[in-house]
C-alpha positions in Angstrom: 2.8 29.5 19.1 3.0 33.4 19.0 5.7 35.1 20.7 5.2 38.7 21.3 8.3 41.1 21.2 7.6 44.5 22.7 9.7 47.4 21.5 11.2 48.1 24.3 13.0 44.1 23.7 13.9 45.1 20.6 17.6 46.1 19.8 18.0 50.1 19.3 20.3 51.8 17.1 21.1 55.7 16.8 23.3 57.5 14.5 22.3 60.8 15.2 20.9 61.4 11.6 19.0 58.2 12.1 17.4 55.9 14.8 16.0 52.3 13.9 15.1 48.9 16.0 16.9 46.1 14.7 14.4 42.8 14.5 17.3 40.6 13.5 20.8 40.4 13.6 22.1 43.1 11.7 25.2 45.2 11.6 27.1 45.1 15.3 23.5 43.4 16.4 24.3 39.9 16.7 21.6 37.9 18.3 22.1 33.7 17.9 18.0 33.5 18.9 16.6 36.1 15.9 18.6 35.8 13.2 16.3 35.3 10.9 12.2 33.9 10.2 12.0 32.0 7.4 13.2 34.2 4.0 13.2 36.9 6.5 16.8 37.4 7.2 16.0 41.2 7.7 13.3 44.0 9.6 14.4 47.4 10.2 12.6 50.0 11.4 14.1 52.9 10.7 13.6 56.8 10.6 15.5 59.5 9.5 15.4 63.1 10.0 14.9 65.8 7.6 17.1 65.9 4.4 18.5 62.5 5.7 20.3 60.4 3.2 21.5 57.2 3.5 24.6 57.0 1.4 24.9 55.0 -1.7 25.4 50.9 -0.9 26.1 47.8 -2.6 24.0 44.7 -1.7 23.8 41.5 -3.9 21.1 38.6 -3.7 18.8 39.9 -1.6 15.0 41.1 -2.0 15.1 44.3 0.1 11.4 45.7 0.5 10.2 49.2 1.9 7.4 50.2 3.1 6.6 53.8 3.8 5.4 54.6 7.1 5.7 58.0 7.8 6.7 61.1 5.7 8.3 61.1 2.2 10.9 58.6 0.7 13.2 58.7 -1.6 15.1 56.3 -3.8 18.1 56.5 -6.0 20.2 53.6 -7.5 22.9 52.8 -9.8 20.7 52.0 -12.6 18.8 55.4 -12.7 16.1 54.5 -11.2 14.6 56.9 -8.4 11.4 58.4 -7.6 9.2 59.8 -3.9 6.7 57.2 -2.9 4.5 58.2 0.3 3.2 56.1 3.3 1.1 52.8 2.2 4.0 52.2 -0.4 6.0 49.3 -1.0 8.8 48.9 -3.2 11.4 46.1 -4.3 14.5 46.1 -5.1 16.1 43.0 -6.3 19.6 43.1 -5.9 20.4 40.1 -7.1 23.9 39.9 -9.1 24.5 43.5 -7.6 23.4 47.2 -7.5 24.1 50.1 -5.2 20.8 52.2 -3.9 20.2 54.4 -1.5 17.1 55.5 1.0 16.6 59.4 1.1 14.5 61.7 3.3 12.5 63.5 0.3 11.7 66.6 2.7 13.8 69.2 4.2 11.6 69.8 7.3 9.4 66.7 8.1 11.2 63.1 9.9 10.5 59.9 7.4 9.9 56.7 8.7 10.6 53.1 6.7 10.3 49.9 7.5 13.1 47.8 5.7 12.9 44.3 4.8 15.3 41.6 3.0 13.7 39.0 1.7 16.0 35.9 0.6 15.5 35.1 -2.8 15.0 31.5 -4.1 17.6 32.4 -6.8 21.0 34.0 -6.8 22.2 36.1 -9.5 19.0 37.6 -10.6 18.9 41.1 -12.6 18.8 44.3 -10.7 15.2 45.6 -10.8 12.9 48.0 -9.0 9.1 47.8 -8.9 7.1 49.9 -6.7 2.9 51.0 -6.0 1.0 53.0 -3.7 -1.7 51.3 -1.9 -4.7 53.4 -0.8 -6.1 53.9 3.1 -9.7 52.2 1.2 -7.6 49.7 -0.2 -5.8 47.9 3.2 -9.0 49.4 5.3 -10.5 46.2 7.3 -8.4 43.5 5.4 -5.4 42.0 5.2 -4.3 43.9 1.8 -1.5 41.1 -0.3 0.5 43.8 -0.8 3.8 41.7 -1.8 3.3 38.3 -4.1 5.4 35.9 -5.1 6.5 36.6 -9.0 5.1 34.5 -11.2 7.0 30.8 -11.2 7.8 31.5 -7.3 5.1 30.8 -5.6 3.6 27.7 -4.8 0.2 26.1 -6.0 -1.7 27.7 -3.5 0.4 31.4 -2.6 -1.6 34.6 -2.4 -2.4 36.3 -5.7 -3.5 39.4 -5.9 -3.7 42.5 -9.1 -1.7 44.9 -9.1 0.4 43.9 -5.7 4.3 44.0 -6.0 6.3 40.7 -6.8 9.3 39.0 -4.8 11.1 35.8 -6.1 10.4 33.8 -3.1 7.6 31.9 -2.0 6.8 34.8 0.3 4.0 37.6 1.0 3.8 40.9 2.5 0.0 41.6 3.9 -1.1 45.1 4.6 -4.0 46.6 7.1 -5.4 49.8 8.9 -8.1 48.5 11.0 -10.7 50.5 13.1 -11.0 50.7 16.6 -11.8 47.1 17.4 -12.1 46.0 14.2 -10.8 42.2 13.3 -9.0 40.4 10.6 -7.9 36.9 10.3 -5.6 35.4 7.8 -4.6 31.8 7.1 -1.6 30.4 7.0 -0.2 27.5 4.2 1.0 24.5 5.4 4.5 25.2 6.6 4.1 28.7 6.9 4.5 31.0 9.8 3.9 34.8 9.8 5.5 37.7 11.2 3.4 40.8 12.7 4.4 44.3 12.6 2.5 47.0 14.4 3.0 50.3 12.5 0.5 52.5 14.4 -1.6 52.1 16.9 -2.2 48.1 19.0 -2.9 45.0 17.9 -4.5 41.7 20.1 -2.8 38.3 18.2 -5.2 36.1 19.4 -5.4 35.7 22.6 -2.0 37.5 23.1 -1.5 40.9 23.4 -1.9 44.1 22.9 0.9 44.4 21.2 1.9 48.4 21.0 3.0 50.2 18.2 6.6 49.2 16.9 6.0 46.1 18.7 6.2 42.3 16.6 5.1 39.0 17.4 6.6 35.7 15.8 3.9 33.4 15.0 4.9 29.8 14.6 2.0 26.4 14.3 -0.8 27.8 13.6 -3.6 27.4 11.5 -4.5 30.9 11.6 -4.5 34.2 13.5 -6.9 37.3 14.2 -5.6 40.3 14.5 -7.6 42.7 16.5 -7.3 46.5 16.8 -7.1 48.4 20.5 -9.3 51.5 20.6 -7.5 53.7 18.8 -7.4 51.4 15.6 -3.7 50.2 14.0 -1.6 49.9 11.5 0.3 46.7 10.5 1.9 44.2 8.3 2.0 40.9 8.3 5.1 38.4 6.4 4.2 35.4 5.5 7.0 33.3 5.0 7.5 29.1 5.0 9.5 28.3 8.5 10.8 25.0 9.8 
């Protein structure tokens, strides 16, 4: 089953110094239908205008992910970690038995755009960590890219594996692309799994549904497999793999 959820269904939040759709409930978003997919307890897309920064936080065992859309991000935590990572990054931050961090604007003219996902983590209590790489346009060009494994001793027998990709401690994956006008890929679910589809950019055909425009997610639940194809002007997207009921 795929379930296609346009933008425009999507729940919208504005702050003024930030906008964002809400995927799941979240904050004042309380929606008994989507609160979660699997591990996936949370999808934010979120922007931020120039010099934006997201105030200092505490969160404890979760796995939140970024990935950088648009424009330059920043991190800081209360560990001393920090750093700029640019679109086609990911990053995870485990906050398992507690650390504050916060998500930054790195430029003082130019809007950033994130995509913010907490993972649930197969064990509480872990120790706060941050691991973070750039993926090149050549590297998720015409492929479903792994670009988030499970650590080792989280996956199961037969989860994606894949150099140099960050690690999450769930049984969970984070698949990147940038596909060309009509170009196709197809991934495979496990047994049990289900996936959840992100456009970034552009449209994307799930299988016989579709298109699905940009900012747009589809929940896809029983199948074997899907094929994601690209409208004419190419996309951008992510794919979570995640085990479902």
């Amino acid at each position: 089953m795929i379930e296609l959820r346009p933008p425009e269904s999507l729940f919208h939040a504005d702050g003024g110094w930030f906008s964002a759709n809400w995927h799941f409930s979240f904050d004042r978003y309380f929606d008994a239908a989507n609160t979660e997919f699997g591990a996936l307890r949370v999808f934010n897309d979120d922007r931020l205008i120039p010099g934006a920064i997201w105030p200092m936080h505490p969160h404890r065992d979760i796995e939140g992910i970024t990935y950088v859309a648009e424009g330059t991000f920043r991190h800081a935590d209360s560990m001393g970690n920090g750093g700029i990572l640019f679109p086609g990054s990911v990053q995870r931050a485990t906050l398992g038995s507690g650390m504050m961090h916060s998500e930054q604007n790195g430029s003082a003219t130019e809007p950033m755009r994130f995509i913010q996902m907490w993972i649930m983590p197969a064990q509480r209590g872990l120790p706060p960590s941050v691991e973070q790489r750039s993926f090149s346009e050549a590297e998720r060009r015409n492929r479903l890219l792994p670009v988030l494994v499970p650590a080792p001793g989280f996956g199961g027998p037969d989860a994606p594996i894949s150099e140099g990709a960050v690690t999450v401690h769930q049984d969970a994956a984070v698949h990147a692309t940038l596909l060309d006008p009509g170009a196709s890929v197809t991934h495979r679910f496990r047994a049990g799994f289900g996936g959840y589809l992100f456009v970034v950019h552009g449209s994307v055909h799930v299988g016989s549904a579709g298109p699905l425009a940009e900012a747009g997610a589809a929940k896809i639940r029983g199948e074997t497999s899907a094929a994601l194809t690209a409208g004419e002007g190419g996309a951008e997207a992510l794919l979570v793999e995640t085990a479902i009921d």
